[in-house]
Jmol script that loads the backbone (N, CA, C; Angstrom):
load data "model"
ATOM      1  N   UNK A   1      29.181 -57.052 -56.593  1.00  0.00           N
ATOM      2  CA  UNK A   1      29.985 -58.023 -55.856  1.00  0.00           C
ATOM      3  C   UNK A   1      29.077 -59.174 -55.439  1.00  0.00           C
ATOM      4  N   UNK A   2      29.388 -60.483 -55.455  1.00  0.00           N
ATOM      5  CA  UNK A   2      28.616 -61.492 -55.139  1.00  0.00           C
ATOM      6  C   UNK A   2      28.438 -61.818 -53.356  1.00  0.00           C
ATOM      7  N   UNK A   3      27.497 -62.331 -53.252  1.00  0.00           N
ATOM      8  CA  UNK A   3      27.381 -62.742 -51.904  1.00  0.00           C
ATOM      9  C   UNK A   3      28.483 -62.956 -51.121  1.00  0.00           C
ATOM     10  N   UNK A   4      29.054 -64.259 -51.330  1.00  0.00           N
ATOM     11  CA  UNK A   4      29.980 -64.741 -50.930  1.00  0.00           C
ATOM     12  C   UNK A   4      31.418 -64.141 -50.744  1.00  0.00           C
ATOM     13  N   UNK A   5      31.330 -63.169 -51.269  1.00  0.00           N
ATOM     14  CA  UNK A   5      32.660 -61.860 -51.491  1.00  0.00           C
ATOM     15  C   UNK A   5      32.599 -61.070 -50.842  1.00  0.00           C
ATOM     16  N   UNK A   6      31.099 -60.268 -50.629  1.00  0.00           N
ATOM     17  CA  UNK A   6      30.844 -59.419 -49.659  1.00  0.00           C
ATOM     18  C   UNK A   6      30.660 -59.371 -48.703  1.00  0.00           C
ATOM     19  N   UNK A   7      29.926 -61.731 -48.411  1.00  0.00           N
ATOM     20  CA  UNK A   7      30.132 -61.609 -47.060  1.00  0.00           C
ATOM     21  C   UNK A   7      31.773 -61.850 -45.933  1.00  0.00           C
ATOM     22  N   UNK A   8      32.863 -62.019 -46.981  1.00  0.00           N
ATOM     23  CA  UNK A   8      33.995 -62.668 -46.636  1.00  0.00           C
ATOM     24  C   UNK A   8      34.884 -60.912 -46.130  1.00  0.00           C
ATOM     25  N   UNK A   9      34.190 -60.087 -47.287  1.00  0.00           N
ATOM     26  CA  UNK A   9      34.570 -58.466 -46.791  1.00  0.00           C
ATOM     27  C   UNK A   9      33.858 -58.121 -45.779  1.00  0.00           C
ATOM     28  N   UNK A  10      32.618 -58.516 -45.233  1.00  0.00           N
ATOM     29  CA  UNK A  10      32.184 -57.826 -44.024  1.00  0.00           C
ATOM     30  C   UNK A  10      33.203 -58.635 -43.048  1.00  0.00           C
ATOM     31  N   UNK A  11      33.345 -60.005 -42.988  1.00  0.00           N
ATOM     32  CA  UNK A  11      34.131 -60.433 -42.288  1.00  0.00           C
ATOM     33  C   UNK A  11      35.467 -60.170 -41.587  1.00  0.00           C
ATOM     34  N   UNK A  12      36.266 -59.863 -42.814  1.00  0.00           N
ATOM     35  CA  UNK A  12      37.406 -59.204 -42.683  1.00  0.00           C
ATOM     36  C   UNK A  12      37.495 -57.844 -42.048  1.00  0.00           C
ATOM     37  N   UNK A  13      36.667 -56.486 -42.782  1.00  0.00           N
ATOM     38  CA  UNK A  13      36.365 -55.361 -42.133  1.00  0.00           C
ATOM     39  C   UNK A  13      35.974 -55.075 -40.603  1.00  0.00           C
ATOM     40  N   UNK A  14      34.964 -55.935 -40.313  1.00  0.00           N
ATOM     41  CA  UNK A  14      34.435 -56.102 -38.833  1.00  0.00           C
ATOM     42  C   UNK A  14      35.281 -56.731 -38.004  1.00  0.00           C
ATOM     43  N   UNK A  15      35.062 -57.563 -38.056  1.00  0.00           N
ATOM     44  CA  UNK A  15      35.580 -59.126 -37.185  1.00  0.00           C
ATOM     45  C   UNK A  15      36.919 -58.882 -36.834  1.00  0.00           C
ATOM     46  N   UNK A  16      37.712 -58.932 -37.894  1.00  0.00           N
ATOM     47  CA  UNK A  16      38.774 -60.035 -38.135  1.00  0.00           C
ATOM     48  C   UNK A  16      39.860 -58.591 -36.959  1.00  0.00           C
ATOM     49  N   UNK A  17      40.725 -59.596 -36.063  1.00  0.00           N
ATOM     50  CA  UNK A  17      41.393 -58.899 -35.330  1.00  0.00           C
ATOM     51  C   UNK A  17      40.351 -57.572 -34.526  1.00  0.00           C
ATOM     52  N   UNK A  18      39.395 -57.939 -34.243  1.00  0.00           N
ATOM     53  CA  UNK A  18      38.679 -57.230 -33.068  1.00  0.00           C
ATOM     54  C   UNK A  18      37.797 -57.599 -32.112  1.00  0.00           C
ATOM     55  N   UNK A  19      37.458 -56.831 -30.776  1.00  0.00           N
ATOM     56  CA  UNK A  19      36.383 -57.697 -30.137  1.00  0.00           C
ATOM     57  C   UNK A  19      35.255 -57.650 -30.294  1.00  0.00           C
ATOM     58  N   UNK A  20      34.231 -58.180 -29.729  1.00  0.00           N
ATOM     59  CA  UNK A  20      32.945 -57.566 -29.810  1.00  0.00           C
ATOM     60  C   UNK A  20      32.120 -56.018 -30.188  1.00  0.00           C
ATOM     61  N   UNK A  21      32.753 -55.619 -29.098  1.00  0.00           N
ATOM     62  CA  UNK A  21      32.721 -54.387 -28.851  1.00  0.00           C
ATOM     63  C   UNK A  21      33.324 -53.118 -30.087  1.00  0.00           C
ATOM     64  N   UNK A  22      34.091 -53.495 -30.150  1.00  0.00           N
ATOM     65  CA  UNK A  22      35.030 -53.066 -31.503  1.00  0.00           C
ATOM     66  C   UNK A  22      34.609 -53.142 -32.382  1.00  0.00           C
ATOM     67  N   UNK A  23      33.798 -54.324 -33.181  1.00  0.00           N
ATOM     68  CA  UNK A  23      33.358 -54.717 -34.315  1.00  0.00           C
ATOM     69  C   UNK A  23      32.100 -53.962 -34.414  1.00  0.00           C
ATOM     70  N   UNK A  24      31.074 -53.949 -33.039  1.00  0.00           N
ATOM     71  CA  UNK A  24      30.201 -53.040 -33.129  1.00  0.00           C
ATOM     72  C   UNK A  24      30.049 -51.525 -33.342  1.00  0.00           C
ATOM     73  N   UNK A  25      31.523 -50.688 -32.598  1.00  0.00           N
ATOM     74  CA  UNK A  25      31.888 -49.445 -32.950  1.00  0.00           C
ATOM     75  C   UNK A  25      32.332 -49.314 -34.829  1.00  0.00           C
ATOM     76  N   UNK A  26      33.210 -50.144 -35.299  1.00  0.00           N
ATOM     77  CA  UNK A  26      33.182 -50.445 -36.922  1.00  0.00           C
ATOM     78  C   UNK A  26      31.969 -50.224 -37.202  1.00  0.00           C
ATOM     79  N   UNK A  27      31.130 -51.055 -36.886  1.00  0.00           N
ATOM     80  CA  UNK A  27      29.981 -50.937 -37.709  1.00  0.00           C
ATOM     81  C   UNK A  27      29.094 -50.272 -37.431  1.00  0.00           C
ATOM     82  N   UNK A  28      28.600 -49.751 -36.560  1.00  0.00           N
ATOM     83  CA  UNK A  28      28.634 -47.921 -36.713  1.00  0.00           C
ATOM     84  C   UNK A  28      29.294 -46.929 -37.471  1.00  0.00           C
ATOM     85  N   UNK A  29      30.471 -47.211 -37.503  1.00  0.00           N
ATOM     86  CA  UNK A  29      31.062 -46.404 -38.350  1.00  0.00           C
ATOM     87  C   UNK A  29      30.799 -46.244 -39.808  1.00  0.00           C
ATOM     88  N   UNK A  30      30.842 -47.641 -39.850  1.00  0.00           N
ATOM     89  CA  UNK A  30      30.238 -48.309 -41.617  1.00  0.00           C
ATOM     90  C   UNK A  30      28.846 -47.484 -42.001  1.00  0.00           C
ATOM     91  N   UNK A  31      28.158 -48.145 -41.083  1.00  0.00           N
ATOM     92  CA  UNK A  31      26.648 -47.285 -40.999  1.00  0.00           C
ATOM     93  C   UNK A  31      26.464 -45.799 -41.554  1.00  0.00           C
ATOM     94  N   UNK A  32      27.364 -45.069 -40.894  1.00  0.00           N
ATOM     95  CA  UNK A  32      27.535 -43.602 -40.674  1.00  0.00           C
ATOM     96  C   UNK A  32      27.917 -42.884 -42.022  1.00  0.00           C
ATOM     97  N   UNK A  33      28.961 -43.381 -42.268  1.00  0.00           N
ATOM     98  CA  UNK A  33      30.106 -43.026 -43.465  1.00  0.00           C
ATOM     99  C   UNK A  33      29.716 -43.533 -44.462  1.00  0.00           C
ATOM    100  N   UNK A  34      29.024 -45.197 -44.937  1.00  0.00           N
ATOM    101  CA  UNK A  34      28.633 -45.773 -45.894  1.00  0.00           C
ATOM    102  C   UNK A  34      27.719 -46.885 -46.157  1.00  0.00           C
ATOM    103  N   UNK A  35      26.335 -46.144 -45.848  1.00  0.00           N
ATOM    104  CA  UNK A  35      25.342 -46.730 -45.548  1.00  0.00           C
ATOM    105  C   UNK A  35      25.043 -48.005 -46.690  1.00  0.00           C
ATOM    106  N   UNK A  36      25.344 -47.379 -47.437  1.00  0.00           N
ATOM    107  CA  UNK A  36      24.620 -48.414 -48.768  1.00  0.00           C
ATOM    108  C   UNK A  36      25.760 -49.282 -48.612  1.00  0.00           C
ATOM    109  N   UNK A  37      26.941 -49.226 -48.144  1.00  0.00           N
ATOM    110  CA  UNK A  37      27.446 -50.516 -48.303  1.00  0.00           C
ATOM    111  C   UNK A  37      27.464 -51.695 -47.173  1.00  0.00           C
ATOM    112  N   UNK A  38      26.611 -51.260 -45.806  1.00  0.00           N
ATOM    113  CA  UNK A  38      26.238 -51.709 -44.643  1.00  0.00           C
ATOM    114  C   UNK A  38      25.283 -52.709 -44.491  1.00  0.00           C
ATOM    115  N   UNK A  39      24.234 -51.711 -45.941  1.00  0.00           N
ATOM    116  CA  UNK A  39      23.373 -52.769 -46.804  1.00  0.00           C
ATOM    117  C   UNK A  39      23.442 -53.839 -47.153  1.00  0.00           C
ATOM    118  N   UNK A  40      24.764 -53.189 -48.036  1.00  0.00           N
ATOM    119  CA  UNK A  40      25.345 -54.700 -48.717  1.00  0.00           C
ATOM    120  C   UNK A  40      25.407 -55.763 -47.857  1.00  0.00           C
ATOM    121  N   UNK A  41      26.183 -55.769 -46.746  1.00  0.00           N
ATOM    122  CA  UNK A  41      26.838 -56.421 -45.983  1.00  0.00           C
ATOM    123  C   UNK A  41      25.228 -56.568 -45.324  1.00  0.00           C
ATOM    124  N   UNK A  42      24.441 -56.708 -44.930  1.00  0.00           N
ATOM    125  CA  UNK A  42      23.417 -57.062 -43.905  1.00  0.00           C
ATOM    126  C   UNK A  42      22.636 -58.096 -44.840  1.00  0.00           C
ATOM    127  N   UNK A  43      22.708 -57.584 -46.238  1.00  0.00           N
ATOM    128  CA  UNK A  43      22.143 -58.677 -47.179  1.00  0.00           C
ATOM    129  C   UNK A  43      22.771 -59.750 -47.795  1.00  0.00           C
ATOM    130  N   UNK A  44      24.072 -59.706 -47.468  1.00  0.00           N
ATOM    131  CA  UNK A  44      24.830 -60.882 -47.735  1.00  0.00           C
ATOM    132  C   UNK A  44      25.074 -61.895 -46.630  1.00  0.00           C
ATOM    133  N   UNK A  45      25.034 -61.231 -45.191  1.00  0.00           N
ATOM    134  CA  UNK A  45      24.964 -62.129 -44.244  1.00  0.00           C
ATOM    135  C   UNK A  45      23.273 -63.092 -44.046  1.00  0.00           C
ATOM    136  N   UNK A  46      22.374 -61.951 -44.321  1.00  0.00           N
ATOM    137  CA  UNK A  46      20.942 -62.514 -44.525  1.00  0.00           C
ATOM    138  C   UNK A  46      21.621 -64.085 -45.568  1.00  0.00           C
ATOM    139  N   UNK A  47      21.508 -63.817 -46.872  1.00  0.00           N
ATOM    140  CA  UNK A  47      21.871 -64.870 -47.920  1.00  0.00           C
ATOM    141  C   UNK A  47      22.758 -66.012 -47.374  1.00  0.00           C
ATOM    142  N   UNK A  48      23.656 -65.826 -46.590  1.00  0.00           N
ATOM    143  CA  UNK A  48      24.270 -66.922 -46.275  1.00  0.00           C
ATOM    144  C   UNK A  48      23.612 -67.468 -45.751  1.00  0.00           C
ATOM    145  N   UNK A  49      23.219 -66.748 -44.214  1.00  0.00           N
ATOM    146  CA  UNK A  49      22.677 -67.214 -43.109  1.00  0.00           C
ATOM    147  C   UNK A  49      21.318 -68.694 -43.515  1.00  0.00           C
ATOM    148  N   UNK A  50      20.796 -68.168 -44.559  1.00  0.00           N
ATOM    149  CA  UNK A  50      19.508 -68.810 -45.452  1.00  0.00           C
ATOM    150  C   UNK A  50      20.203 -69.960 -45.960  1.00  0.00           C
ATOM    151  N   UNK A  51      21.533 -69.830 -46.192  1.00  0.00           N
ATOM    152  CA  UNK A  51      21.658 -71.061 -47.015  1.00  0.00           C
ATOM    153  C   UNK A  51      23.518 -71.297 -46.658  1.00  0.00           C
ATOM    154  N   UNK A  52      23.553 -71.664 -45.653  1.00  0.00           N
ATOM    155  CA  UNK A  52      24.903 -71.169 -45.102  1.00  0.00           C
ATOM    156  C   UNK A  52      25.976 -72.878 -46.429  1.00  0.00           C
ATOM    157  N   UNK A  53      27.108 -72.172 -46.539  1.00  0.00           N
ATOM    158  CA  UNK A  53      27.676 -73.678 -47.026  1.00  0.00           C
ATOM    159  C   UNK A  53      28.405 -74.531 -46.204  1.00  0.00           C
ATOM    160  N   UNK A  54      28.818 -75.328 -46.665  1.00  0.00           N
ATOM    161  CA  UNK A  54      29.189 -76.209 -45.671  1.00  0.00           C
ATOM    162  C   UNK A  54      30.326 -75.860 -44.751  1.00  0.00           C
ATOM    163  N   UNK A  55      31.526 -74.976 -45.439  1.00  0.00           N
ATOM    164  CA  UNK A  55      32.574 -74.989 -44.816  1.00  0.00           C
ATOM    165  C   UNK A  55      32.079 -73.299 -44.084  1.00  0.00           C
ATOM    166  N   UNK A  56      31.081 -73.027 -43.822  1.00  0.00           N
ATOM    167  CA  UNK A  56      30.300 -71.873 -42.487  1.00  0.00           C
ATOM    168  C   UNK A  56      31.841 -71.392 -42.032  1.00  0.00           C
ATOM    169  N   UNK A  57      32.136 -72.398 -41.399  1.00  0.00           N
ATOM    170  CA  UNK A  57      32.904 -72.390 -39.961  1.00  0.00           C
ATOM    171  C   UNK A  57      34.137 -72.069 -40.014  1.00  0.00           C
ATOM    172  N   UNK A  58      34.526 -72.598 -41.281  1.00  0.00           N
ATOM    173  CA  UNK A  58      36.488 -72.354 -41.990  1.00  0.00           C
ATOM    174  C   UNK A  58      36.029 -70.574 -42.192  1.00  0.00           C
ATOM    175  N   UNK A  59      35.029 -70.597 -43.407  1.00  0.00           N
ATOM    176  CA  UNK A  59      35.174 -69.170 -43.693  1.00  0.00           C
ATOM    177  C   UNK A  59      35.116 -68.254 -42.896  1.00  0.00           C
ATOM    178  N   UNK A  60      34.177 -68.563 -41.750  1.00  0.00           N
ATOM    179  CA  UNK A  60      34.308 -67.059 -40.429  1.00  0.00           C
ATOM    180  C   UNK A  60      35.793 -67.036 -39.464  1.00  0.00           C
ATOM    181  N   UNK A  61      35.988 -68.370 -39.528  1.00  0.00           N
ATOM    182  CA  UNK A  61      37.509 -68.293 -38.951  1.00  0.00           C
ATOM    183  C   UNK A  61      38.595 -67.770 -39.396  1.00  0.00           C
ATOM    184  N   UNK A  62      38.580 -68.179 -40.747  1.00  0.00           N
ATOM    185  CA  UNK A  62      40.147 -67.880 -41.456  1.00  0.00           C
ATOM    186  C   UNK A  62      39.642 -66.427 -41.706  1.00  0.00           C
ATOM    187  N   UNK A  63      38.426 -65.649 -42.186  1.00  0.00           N
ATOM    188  CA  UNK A  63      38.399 -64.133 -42.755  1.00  0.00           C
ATOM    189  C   UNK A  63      38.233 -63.501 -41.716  1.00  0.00           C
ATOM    190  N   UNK A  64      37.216 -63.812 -40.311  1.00  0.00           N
ATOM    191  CA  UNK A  64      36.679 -62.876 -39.524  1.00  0.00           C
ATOM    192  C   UNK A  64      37.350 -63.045 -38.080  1.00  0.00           C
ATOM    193  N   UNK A  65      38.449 -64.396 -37.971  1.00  0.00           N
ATOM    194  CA  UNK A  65      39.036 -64.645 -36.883  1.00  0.00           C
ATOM    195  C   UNK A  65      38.132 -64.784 -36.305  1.00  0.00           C
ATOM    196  N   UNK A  66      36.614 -65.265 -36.212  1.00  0.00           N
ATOM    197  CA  UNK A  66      35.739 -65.684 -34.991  1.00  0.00           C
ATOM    198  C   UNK A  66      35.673 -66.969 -34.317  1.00  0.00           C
ATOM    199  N   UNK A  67      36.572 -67.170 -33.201  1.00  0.00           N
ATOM    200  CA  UNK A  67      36.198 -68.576 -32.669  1.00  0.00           C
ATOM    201  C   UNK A  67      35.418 -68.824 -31.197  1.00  0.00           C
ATOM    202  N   UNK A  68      34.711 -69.833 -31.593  1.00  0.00           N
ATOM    203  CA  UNK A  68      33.479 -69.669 -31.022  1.00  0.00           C
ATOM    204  C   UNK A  68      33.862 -71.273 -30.167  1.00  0.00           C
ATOM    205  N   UNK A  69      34.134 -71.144 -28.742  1.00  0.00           N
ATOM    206  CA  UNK A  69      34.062 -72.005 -27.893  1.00  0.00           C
ATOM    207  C   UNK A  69      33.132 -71.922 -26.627  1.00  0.00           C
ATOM    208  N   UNK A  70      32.839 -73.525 -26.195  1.00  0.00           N
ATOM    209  CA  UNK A  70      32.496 -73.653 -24.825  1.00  0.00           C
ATOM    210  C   UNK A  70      33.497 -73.802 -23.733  1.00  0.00           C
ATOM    211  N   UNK A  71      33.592 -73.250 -22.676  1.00  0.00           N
ATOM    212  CA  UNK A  71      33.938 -73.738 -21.437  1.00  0.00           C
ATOM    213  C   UNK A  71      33.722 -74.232 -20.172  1.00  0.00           C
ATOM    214  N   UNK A  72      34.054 -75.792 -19.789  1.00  0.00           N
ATOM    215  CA  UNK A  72      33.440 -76.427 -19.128  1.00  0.00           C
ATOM    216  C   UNK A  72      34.137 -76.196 -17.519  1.00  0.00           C
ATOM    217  N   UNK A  73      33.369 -76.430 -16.259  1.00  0.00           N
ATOM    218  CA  UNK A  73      33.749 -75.724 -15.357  1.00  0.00           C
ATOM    219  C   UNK A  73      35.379 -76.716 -14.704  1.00  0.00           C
ATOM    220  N   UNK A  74      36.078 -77.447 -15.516  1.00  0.00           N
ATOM    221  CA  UNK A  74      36.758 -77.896 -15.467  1.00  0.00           C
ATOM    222  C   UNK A  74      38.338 -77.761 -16.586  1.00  0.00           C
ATOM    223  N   UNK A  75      37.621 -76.439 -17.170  1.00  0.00           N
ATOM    224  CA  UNK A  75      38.519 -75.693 -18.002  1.00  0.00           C
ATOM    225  C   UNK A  75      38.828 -76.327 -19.338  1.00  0.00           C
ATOM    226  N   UNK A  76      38.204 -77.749 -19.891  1.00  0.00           N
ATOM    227  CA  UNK A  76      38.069 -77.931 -20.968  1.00  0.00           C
ATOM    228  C   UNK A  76      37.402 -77.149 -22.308  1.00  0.00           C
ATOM    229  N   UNK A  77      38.183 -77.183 -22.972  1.00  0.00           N
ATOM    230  CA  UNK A  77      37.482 -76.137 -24.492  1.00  0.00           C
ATOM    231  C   UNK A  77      36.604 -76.840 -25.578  1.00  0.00           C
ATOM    232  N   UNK A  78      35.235 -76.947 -25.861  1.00  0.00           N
ATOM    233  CA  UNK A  78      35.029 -77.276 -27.085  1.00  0.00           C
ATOM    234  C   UNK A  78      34.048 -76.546 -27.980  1.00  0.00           C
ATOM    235  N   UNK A  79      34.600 -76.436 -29.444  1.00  0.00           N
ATOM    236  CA  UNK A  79      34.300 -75.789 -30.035  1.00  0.00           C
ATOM    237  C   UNK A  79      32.801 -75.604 -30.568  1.00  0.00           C
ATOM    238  N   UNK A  80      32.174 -74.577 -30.926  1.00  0.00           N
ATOM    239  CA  UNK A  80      30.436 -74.830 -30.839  1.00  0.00           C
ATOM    240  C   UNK A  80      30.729 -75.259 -32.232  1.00  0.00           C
ATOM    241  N   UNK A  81      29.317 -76.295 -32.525  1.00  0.00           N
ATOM    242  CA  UNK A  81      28.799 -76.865 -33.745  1.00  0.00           C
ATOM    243  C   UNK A  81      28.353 -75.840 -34.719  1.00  0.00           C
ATOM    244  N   UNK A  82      28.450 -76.395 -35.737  1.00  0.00           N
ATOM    245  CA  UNK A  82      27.655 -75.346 -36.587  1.00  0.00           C
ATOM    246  C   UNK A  82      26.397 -74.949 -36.292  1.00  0.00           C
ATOM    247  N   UNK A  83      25.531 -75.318 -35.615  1.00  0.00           N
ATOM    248  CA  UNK A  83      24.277 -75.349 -35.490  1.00  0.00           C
ATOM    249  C   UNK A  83      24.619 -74.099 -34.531  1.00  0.00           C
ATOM    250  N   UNK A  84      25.316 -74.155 -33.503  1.00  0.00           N
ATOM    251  CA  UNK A  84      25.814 -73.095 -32.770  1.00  0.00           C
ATOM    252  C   UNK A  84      26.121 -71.838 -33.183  1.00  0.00           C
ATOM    253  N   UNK A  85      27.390 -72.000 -34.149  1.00  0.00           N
ATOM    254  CA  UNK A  85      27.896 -70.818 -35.280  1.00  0.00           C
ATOM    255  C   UNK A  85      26.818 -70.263 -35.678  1.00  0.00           C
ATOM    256  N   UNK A  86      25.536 -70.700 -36.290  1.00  0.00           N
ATOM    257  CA  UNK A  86      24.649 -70.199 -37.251  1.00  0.00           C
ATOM    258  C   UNK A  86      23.928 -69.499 -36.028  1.00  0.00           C
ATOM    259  N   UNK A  87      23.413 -70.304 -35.255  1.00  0.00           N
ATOM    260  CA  UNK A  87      22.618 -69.396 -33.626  1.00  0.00           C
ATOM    261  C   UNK A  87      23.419 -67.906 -33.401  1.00  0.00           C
ATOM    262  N   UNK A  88      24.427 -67.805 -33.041  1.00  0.00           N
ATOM    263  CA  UNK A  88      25.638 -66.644 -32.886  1.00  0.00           C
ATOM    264  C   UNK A  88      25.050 -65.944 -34.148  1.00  0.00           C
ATOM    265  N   UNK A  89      25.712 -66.134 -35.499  1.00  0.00           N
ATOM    266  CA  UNK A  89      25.602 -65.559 -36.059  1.00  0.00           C
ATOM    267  C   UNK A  89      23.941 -64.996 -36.499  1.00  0.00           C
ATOM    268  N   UNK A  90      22.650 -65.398 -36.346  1.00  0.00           N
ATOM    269  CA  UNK A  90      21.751 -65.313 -36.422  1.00  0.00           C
ATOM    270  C   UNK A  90      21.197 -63.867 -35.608  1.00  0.00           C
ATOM    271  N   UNK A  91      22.125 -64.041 -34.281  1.00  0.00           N
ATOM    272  CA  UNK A  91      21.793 -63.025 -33.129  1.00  0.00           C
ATOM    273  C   UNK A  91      22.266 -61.847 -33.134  1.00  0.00           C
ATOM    274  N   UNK A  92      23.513 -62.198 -34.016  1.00  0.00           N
ATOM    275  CA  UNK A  92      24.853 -61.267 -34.203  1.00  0.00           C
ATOM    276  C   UNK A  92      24.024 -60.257 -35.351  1.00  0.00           C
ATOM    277  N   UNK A  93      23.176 -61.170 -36.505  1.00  0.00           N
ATOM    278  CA  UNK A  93      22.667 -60.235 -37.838  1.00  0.00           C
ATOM    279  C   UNK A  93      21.785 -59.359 -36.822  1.00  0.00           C
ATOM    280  N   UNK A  94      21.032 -60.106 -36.043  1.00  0.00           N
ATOM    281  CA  UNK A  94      19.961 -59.131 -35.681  1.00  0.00           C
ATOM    282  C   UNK A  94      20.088 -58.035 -35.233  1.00  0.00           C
ATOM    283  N   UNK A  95      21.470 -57.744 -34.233  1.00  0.00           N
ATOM    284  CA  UNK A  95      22.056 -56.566 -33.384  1.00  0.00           C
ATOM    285  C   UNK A  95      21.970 -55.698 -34.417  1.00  0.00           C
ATOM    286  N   UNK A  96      23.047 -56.178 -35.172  1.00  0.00           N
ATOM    287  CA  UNK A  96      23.500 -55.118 -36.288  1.00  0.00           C
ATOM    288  C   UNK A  96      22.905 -54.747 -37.331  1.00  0.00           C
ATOM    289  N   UNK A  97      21.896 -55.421 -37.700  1.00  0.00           N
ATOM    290  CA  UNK A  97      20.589 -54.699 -38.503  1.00  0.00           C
ATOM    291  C   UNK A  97      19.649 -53.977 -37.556  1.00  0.00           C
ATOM    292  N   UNK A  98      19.579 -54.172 -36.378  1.00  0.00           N
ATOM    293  CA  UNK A  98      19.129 -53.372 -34.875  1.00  0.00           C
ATOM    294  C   UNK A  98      19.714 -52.001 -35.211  1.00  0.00           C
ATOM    295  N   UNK A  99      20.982 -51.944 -35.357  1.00  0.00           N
ATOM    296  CA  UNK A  99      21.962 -50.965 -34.905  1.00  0.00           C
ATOM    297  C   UNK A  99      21.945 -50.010 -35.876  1.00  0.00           C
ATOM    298  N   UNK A 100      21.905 -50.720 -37.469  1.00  0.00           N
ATOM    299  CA  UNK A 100      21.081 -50.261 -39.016  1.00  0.00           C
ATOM    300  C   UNK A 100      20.523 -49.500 -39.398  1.00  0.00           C
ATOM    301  N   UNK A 101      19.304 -49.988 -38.278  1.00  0.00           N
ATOM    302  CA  UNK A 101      17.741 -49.513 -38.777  1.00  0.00           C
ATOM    303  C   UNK A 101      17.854 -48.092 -37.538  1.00  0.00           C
ATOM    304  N   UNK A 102      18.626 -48.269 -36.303  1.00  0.00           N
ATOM    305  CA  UNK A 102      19.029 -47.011 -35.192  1.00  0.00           C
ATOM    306  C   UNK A 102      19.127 -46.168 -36.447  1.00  0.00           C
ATOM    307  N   UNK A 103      20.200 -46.454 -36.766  1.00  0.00           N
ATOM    308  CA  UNK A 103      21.070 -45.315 -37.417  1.00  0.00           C
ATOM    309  C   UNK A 103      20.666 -44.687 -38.800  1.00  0.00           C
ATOM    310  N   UNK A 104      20.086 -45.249 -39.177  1.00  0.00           N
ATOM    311  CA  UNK A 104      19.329 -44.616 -40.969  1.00  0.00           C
ATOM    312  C   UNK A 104      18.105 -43.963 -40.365  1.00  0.00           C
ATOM    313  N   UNK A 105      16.820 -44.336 -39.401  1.00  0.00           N
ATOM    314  CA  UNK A 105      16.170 -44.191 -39.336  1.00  0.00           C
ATOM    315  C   UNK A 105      15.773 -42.368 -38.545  1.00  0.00           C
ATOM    316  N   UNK A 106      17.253 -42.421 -37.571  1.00  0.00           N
ATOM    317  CA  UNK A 106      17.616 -41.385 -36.970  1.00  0.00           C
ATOM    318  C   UNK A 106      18.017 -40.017 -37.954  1.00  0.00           C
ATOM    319  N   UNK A 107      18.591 -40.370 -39.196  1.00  0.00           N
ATOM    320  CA  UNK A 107      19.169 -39.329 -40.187  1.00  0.00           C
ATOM    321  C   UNK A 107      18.000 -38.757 -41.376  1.00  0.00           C
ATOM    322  N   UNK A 108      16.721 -39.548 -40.894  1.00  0.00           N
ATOM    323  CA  UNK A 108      15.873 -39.188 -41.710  1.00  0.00           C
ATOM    324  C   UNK A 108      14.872 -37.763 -41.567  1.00  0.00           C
TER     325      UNK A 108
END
end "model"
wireframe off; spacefill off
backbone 0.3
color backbone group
């Protein structure tokens, strides 16, 4: 499966219609049940992340439902930049290759 496929399936699988919290219990689960394909998914987010395309921001929205706003103490909404998106998501790979390396390293 190509990058871009696998990363639009981690998207969907994790993300899409869940919270934080949720997405992290998924992916544990993923971990647990189907490691090598957790892989997949940690190396396709790596690949993007390296070379993200332009429309970043459409694709995590429309597959993974992630929207990523500021709120100002006057209750205005604006949406983070890509530069933002990629920060999130940068922090987001690290947890969950964190969470990865927990979990393979523990079954050994």
């Amino acid at each position: 499966m190509d990058t871009n496929n696998q990363f639009i399936k981690f998207l969907k699988e994790i993300w899409k219609d869940n919270t934080p919290e949720e997405a992290v219990n998924l992916w544990k689960w993923r971990i647990n049940n189907y490691p090598e394909v957790a892989k997949g998914f940690l190396d396709s987010i790596q690949h993007i992340l390296n070379s993200p395309p332009d429309n970043f921001i459409e694709i995590v929205r429309e597959n993974g439902w992630i929207y990523l706003d500021h709120e100002d103490s006057e209750g205005n909404i604006t949406s983070f930049s890509s530069e933002e998106y990629l920060e999130w998501f940068h922090k987001m790979n690290d947890q969950f290759k964190k969470i990865y390396e927990e979990i393979v390293s523990a079954r050994k």
